[in-house]
N, C-alpha and C positions, 0 to 999 in steps of 0.2 A: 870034847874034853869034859870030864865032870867033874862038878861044879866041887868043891872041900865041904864035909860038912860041918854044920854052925854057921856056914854067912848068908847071907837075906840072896834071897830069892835074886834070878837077873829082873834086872827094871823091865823085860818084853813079857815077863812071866808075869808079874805084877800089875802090869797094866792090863795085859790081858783078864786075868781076876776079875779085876774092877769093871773093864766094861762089860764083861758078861753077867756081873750081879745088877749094875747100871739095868742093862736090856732085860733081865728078867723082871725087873722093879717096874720100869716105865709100862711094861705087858701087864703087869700085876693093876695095875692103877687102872687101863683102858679094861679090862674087862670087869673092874666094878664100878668104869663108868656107866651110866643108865645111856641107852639109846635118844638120839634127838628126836623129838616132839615136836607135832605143828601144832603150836598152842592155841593159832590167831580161832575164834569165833566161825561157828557156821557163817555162811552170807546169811543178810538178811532177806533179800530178793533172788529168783530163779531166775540164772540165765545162762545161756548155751555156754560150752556143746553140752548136749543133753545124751545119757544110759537110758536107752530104752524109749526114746521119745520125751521122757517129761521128770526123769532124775539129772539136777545137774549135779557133772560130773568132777568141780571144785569141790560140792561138798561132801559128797561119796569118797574121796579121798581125803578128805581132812578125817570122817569119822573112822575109816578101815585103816587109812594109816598104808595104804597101798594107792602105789601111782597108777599102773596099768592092769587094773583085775581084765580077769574072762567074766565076760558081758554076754547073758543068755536070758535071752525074751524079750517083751515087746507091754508097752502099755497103751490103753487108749484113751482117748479125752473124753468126758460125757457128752453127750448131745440132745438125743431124744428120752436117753433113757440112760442110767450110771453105766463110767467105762469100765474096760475090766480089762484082764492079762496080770503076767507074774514077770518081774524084772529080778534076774540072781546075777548077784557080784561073786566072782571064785578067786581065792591065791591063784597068781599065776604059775607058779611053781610047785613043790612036791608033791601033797597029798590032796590041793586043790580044795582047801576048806573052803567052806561057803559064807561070806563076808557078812554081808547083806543080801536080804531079801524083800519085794515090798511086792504087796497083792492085793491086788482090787476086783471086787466082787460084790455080788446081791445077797450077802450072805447074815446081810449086820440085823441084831439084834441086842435090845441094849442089855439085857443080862450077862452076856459073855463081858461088856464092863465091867457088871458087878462083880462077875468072877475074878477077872483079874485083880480088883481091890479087896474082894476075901483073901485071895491069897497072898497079901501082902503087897502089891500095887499101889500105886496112885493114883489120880486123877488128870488127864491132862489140861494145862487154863485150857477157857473157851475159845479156841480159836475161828471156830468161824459161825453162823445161825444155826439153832438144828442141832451142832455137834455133838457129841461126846464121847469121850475117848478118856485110856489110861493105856500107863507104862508099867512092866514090871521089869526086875534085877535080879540073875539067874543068881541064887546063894553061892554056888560052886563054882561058877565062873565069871570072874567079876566085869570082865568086858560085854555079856551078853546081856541083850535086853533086848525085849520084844513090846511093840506096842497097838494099838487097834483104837481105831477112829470110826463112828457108826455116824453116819446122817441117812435116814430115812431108812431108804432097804442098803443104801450102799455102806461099805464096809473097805476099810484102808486097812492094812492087816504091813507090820514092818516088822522084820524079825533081824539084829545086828548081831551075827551070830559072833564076828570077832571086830571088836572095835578097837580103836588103835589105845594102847597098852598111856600112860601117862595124861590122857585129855580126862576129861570129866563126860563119861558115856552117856549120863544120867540127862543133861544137858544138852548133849550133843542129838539125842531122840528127839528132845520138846520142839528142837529150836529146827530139825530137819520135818518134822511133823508140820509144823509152823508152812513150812518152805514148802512141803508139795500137794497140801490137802486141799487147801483152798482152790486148785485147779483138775486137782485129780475126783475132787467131790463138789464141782462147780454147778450152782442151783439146775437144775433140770426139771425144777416142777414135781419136786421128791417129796410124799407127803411128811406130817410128822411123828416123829414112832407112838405107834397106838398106844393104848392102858396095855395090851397083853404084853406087848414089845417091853411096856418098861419096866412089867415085872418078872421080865426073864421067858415067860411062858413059851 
């Protein structure tokens, strides 16, 4: 039967209305809510389970903001002489970005430092005898930052290609730098960088 017109709508017509601006409203809210953030602080101590042999894997996820990346490579401890190998964290899903990367080699010399602080870089504190090292802040992408730590010939090389969106990234480098060099660049009788070494040569 239809309805005469001039009288108000049926009260099913009506409510229906309403809860369908209701549900478009509540949808409108969640997606300009921000995404949850793990706020809490890198650890300050390394301990298992360990990515790679000697990345622990709390703090790898607090910085990438991912639980279970694709883990490919291997690192080593020093002994007789600096370790080495490359550790890559990937999304596990679509396009398989590359999270984190950290690389240990015989490659450190202290100008590539400086370079980094030419280019607008920092300095990293002193974290261990010997060290020195700097971070930079990719202008164009605000999560990435790459860092390099030099004691002797060895050389820690971290590149955070996507850090997790909301943490303070900048931070999140010093304080994982902190976390893995003192073991990954542990004394092995490394001399200390010559006169050439420190001026780049």
């Amino acid at each position: 039967m239809t309805q005469p017109s001039g009288l108000p709508p049926k009260p099913f017509a009506r409510m229906a209305g309403l809860l369908a601006w209701a549900l478009i409203s509540i949808a409108a809210c969640q997606q300009d809510k921000p995404p949850t953030v793990d706020i809490p602080p890198l650890p300050s101590a390394a301990n298992p389970p360990y990515l790679c042999n000697h990345i622990p894997e709390a703090a790898a996820r607090l910085m990438t903001g991912v639980r279970d990346p694709i883990v490919v490579g291997t690192l080593t401890k020093p002994r007789a002489e600096p370790g080495h190998g490359t550790c890559g964290l990937y999304q596990p899903t679509g396009e398989r970005v590359q999270l984190l990367r950290v690389t240990l080699d015989t490659g450190g010399i202290r100008g590539q430092i400086d370079e980094y602080v030419k280019d607008g870089g920092r300095l990293l504190p002193a974290i261990m005898h010997d060290g020195y090292g700097a971070y930079i802040k990719d202008p164009e992408q605000q999560t990435h930052i790459a860092a390099i730590l030099v004691r002797g010939k060895a050389r820690l090389l971290v590149d955070l290609g996507q850090g997790s969106t909301g943490r303070d990234n900048a931070g999140d480098m010093v304080a994982f730098m902190k976390l893995i060099a003192p073991k990954l660049l542990a004394d092995t009788g490394a001399p200390s960088l010559s006169p050439s070494q420190k001026t780049g040569s």
